[in-house]
MINU-423444 format. One record per residue (C-alpha): x, y, z. Coordinates in Angstrom, 1 decimal, always signed. Layout:
% residues N
+--------+--------+--------+
|     c1 |     c2 |     c3 |
+--------+--------+--------+
|      X |      Y |      Z |
...
+--------+--------+--------+
This chain:
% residues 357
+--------+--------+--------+
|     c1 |     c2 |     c3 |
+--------+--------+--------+
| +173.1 | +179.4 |  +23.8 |
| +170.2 | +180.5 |  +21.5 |
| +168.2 | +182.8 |  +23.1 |
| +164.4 | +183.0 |  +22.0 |
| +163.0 | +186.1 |  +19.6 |
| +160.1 | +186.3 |  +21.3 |
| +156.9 | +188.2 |  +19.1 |
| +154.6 | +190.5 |  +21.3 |
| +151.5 | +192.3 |  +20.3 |
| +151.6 | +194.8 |  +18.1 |
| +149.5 | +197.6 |  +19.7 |
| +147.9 | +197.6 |  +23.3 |
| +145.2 | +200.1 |  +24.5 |
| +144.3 | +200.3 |  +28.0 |
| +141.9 | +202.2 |  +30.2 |
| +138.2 | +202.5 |  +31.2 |
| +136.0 | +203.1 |  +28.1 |
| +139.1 | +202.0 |  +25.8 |
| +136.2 | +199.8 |  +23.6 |
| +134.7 | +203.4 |  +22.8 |
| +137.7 | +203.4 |  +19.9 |
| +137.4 | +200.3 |  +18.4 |
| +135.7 | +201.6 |  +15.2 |
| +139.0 | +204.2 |  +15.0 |
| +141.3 | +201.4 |  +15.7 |
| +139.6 | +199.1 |  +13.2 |
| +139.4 | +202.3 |  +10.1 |
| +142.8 | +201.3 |   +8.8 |
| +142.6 | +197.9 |   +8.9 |
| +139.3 | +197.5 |   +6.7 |
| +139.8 | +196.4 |   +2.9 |
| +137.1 | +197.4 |   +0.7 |
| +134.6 | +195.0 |   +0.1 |
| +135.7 | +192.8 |   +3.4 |
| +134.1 | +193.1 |   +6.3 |
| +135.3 | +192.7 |   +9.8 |
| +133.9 | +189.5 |  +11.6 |
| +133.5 | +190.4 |  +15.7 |
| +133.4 | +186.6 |  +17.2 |
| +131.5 | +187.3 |  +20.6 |
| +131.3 | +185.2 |  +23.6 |
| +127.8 | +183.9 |  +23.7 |
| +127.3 | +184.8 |  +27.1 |
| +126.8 | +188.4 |  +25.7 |
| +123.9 | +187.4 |  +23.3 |
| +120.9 | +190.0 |  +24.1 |
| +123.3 | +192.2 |  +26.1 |
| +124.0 | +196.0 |  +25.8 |
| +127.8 | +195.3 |  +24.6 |
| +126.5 | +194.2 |  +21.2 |
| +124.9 | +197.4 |  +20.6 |
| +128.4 | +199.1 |  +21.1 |
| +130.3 | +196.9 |  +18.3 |
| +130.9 | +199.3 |  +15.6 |
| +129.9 | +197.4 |  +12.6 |
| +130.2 | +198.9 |   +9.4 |
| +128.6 | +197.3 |   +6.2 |
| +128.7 | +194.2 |   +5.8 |
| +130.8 | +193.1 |   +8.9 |
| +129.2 | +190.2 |  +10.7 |
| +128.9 | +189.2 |  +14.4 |
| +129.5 | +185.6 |  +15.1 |
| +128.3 | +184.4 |  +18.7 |
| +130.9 | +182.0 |  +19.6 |
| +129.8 | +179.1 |  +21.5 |
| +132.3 | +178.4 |  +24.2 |
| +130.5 | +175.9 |  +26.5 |
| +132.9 | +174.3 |  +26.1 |
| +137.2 | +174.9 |  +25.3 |
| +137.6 | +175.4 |  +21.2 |
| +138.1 | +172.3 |  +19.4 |
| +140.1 | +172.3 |  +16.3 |
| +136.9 | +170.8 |  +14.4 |
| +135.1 | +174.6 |  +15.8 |
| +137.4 | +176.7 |  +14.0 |
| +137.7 | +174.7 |  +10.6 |
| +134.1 | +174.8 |  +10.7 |
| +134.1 | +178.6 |  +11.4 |
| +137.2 | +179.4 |   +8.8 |
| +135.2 | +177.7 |   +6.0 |
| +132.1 | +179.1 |   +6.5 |
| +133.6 | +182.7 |   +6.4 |
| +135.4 | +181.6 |   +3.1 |
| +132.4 | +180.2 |   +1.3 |
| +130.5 | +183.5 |   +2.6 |
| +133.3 | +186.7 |   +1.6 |
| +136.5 | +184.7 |   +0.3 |
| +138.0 | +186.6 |   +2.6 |
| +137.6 | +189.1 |   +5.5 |
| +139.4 | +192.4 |   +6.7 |
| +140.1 | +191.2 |   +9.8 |
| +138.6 | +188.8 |  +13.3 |
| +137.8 | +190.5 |  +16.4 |
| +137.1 | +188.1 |  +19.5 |
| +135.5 | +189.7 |  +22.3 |
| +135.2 | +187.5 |  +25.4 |
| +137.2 | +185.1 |  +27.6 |
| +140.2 | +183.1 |  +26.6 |
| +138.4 | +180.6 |  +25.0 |
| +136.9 | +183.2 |  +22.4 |
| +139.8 | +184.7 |  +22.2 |
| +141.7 | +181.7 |  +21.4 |
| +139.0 | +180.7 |  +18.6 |
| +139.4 | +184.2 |  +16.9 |
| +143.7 | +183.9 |  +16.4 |
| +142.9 | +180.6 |  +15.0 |
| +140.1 | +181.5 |  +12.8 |
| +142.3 | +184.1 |  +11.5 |
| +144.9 | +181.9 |  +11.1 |
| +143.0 | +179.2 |   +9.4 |
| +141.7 | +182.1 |   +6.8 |
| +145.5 | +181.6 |   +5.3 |
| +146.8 | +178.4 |   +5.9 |
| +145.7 | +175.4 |   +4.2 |
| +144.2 | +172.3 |   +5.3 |
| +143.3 | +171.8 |   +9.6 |
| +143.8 | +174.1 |  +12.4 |
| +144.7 | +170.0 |  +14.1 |
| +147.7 | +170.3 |  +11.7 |
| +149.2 | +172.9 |  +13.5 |
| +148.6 | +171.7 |  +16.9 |
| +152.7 | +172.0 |  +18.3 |
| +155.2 | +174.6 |  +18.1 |
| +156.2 | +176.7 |  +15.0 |
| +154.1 | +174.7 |  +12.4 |
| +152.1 | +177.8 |  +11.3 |
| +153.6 | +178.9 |   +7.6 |
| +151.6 | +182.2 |   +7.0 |
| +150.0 | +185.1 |   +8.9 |
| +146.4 | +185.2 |   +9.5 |
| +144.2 | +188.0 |   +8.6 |
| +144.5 | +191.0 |  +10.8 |
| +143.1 | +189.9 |  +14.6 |
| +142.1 | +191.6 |  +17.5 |
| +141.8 | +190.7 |  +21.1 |
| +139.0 | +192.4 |  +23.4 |
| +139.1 | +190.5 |  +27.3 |
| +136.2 | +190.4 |  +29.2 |
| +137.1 | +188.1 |  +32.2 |
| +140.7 | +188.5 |  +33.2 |
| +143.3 | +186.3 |  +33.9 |
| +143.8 | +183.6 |  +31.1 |
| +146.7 | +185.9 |  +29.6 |
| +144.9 | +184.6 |  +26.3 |
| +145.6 | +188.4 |  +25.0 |
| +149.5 | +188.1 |  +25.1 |
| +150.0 | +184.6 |  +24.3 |
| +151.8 | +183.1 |  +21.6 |
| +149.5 | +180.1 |  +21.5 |
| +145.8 | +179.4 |  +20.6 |
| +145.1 | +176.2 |  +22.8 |
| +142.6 | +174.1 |  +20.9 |
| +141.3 | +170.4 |  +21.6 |
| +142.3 | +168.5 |  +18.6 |
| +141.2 | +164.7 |  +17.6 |
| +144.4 | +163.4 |  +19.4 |
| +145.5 | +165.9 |  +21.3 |
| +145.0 | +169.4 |  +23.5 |
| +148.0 | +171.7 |  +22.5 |
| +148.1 | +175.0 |  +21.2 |
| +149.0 | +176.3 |  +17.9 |
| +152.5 | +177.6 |  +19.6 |
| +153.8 | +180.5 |  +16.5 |
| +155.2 | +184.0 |  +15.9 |
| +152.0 | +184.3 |  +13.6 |
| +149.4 | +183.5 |  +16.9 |
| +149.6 | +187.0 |  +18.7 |
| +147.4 | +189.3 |  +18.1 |
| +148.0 | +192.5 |  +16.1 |
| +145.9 | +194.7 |  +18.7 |
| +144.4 | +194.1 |  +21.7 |
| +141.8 | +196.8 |  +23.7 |
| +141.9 | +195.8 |  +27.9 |
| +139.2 | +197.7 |  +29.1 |
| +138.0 | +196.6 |  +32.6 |
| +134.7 | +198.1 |  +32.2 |
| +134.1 | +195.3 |  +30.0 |
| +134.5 | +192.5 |  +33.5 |
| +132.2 | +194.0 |  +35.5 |
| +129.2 | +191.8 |  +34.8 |
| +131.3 | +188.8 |  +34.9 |
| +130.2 | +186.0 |  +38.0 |
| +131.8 | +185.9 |  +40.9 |
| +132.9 | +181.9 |  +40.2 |
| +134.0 | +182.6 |  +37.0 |
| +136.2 | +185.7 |  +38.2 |
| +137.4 | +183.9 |  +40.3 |
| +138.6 | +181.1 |  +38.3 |
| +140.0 | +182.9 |  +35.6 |
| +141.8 | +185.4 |  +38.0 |
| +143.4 | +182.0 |  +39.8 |
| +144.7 | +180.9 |  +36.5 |
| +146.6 | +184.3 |  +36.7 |
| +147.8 | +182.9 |  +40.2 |
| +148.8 | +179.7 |  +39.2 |
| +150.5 | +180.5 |  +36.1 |
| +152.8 | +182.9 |  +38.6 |
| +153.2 | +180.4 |  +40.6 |
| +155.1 | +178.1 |  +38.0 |
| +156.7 | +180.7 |  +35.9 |
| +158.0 | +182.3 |  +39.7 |
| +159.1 | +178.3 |  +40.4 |
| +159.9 | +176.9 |  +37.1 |
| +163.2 | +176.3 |  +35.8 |
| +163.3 | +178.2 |  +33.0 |
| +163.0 | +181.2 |  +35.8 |
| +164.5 | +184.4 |  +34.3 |
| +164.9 | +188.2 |  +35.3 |
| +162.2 | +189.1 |  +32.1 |
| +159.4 | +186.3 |  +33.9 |
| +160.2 | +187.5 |  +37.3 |
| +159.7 | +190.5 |  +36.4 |
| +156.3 | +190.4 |  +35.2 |
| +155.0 | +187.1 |  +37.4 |
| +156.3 | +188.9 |  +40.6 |
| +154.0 | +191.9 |  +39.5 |
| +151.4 | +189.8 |  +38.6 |
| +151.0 | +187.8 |  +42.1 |
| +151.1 | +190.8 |  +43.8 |
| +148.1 | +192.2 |  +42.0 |
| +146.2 | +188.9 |  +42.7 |
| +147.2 | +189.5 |  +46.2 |
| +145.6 | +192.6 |  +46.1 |
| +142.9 | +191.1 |  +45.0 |
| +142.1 | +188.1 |  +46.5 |
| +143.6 | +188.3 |  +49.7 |
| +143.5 | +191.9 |  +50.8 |
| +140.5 | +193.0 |  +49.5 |
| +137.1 | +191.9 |  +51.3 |
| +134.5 | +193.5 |  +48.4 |
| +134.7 | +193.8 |  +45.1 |
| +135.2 | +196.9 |  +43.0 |
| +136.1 | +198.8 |  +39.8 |
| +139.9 | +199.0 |  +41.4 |
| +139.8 | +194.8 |  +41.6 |
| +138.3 | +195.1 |  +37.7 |
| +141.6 | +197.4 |  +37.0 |
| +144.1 | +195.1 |  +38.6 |
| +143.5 | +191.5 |  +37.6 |
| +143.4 | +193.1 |  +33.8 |
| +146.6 | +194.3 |  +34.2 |
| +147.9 | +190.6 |  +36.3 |
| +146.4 | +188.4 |  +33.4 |
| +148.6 | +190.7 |  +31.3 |
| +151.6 | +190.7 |  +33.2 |
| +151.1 | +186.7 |  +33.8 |
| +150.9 | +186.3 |  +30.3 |
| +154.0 | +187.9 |  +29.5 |
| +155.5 | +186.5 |  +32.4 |
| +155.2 | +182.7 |  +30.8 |
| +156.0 | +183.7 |  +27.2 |
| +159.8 | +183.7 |  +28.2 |
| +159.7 | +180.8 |  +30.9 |
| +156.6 | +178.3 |  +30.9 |
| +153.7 | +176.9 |  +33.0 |
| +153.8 | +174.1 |  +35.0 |
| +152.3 | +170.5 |  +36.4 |
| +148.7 | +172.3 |  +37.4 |
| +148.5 | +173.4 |  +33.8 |
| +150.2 | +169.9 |  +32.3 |
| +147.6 | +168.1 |  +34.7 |
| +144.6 | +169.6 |  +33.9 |
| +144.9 | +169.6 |  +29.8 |
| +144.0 | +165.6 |  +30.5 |
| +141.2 | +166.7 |  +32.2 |
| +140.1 | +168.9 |  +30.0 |
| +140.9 | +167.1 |  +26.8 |
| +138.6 | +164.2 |  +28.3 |
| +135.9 | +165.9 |  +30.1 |
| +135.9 | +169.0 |  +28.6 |
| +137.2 | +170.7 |  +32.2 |
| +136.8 | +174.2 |  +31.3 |
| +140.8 | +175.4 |  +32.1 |
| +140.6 | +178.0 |  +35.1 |
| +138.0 | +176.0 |  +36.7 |
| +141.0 | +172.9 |  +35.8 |
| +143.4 | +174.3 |  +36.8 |
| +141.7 | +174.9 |  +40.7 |
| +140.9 | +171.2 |  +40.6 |
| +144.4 | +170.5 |  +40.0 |
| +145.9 | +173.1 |  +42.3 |
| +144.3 | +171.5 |  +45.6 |
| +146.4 | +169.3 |  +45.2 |
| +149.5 | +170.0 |  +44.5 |
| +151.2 | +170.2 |  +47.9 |
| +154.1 | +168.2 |  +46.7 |
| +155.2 | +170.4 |  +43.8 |
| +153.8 | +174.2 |  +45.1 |
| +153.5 | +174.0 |  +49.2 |
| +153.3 | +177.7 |  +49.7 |
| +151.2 | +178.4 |  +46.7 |
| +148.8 | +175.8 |  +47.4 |
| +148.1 | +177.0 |  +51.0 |
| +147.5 | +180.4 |  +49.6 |
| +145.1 | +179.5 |  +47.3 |
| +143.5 | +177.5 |  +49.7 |
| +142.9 | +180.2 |  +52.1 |
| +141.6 | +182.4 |  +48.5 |
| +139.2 | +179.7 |  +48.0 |
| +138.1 | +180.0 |  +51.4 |
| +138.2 | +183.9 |  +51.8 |
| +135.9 | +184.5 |  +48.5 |
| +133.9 | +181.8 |  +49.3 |
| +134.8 | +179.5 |  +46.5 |
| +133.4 | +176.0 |  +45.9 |
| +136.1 | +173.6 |  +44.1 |
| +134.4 | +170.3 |  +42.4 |
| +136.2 | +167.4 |  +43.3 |
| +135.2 | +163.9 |  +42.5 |
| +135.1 | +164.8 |  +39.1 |
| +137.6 | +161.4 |  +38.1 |
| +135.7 | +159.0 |  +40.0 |
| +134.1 | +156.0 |  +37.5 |
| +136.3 | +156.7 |  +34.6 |
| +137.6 | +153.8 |  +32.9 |
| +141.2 | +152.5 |  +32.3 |
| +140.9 | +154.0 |  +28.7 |
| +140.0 | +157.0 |  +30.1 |
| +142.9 | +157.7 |  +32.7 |
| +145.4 | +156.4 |  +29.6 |
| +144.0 | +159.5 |  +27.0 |
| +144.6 | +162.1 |  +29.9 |
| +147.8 | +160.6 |  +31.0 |
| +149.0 | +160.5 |  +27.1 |
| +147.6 | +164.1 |  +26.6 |
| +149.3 | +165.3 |  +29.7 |
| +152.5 | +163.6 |  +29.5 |
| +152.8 | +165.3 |  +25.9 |
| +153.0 | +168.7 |  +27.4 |
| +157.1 | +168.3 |  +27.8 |
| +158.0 | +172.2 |  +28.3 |
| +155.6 | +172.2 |  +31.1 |
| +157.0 | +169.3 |  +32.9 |
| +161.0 | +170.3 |  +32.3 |
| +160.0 | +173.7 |  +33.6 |
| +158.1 | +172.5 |  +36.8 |
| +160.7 | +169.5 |  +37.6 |
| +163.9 | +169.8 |  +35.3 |
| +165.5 | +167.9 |  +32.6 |
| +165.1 | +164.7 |  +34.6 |
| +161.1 | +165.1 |  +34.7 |
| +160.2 | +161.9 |  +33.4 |
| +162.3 | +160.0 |  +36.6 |
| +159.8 | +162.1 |  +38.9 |
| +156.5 | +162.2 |  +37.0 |
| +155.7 | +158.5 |  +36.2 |
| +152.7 | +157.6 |  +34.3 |
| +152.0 | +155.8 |  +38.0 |
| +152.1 | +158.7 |  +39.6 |
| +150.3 | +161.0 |  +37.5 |
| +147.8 | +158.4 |  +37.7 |
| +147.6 | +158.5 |  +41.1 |
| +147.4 | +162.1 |  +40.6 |
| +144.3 | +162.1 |  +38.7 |
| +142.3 | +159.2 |  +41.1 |
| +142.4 | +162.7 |  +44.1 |
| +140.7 | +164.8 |  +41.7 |
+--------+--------+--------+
């Protein structure tokens, strides 16, 4: 058996305040002449956090528009215009939620690989390192800062560019930097921490180094959204440290059918992908029984609204592109239902699947 050599981070800070030493952390990485580009969740446009960046010279801050999940055509568009600007840059800083997070590992990827980031849409395509990257989280959850993968919506396809080359080189997880985040979108993001425990703990591909980290992870989200009845700095602490735990938990196992499911939905309607995966998770009895009457009684306790409906009217084209898209996500489906997946998950019965959402 061939076990996997699995790439981590390179250096993690943590604690309150932790963003005050970004300009020391960044020092050694600049290259003179090169500035350092600082791609910022446009949420924080006008907003006191931009007057902390420390840019130096002639670094540039890029408001990343994440309305909706990063499409391959984003980040080409971004790559090249830093290209035809500097030729080159010291280094890409995303500061935000997964989604900017994911755009800034591929930007920097795309600074040294030729061609599309679609081209490397799939597992171990990327040839070369990016320029130096950096990961700064301000909703928790996603695991975006420890992943392997940069999960982009591609012409054909959602799928991640899955490489050694993806993780980030540092990442800074201060929780001060969540506190302004809405309670809905908290919420969301912290459930995809949930749900990716809830496969990883259930999956197949179930080891001692996943169990480790997803049984740490769900309790933290227990902490959070089931034993606590107000939010403070200490629930700010602990979902940073669960969305980093998560995401290590499912870099040596794998998600499952919420996440499988709700790609479709999100490569068609643009779904955003905690708000996705809820939609999804309502409804997945079947697969999850104790995990979905957990998270139902989480949606009810924090007062939670989940859209549903959001299938109804699509066309037969429609349900075929998500059904393609998701059935493409073969890891996920081995790990949620074994080797024999496709005997369990028909196209019929993802369909049918998709018609309750």
């Amino acid at each position: 058996m061939k076990f996997r050599n699995f790439k981590m981070v390179g250096y993690v800070v943590y604690g309150r305040g932790s963003f005050n030493q970004l300009d020391e952390i960044l020092a050694p990485q600049r290259k003179e002449g090169k500035p350092m580009v600082f791609l910022v969740d446009h949420f924080f446009e006008g907003k006191v956090l931009i007057s902390r960046i420390p840019v130096r010279g002639k670094d540039k801050i890029i408001f990343a528009d994440v309305t909706y999940e990063p499409k391959t055509t984003y980040v080409d568009k971004l790559a090249q215009q830093l290209k035809d600007e500097f030729g080159t840059v010291s280094g890409v800083i995303g500061i935000g939620g997964g989604s900017t997070m994911d755009l800034a590992k591929a930007v920097s990827l795309m600074m040294n690989n030729p061609g599309s980031s679609a081209d490397y849409q799939g597992w171990d395509l990327v040839k070369h390192p990016g320029v130096y990257k950096a990961g700064i989280p301000t909703l928790s959850g996603t695991g975006a800062e420890v992943s392997r993968t940069t999960v982009l919506t591609g012409p054909t396809k959602k799928l991640g560019m899955n490489s050694d080359f993806t993780p980030f080189d540092q990442i800074v997880l201060d929780p001060e930097l969540t506190k302004d985040a809405p309670a809905n979108q908290r919420f969301y993001t912290g459930m995809d921490c949930y749900i990716h425990c809830i496969e990883s703990l259930e999956g197949t591909y179930l080891n001692e180094f996943s169990k480790s980290y997803g049984e740490k992870a769900l309790q933290l989200c227990r902490d959070v959204f089931v034993n606590k009845d107000s939010w403070d700095d200490d629930c700010d602490d602990k979902l940073m440290m669960a969305s980093y735990a998560g995401g290590m938990s499912i870099a040596y196992s794998q998600v499952g059918v919420a996440h499988a499911v709700s790609y479709g939905l999100s490569y068609l309607l643009g779904t955003k992908h905690g708000i996705g995966n809820c939609i999804v998770m309502n409804h997945l009895q079947e697969y999850y029984p104790a995990g979905v009457k957990e998270f139902k009684y989480m949606v009810e306790k924090n007062n939670i609204d989940i859209p549903t409906g959001i299938c109804k009217g699509l066309s037969e084209e429609d349900f075929e592109k998500m059904i393609n898209v998701s059935m493409g996500m073969k890891p996920l489906w081995e790990n949620a239902l074994g080797k024999d997946w496709e005997k369990i998950m028909t196209r019929k019965k993802l369909r049918e699947l998709y018609e309750k959402l």
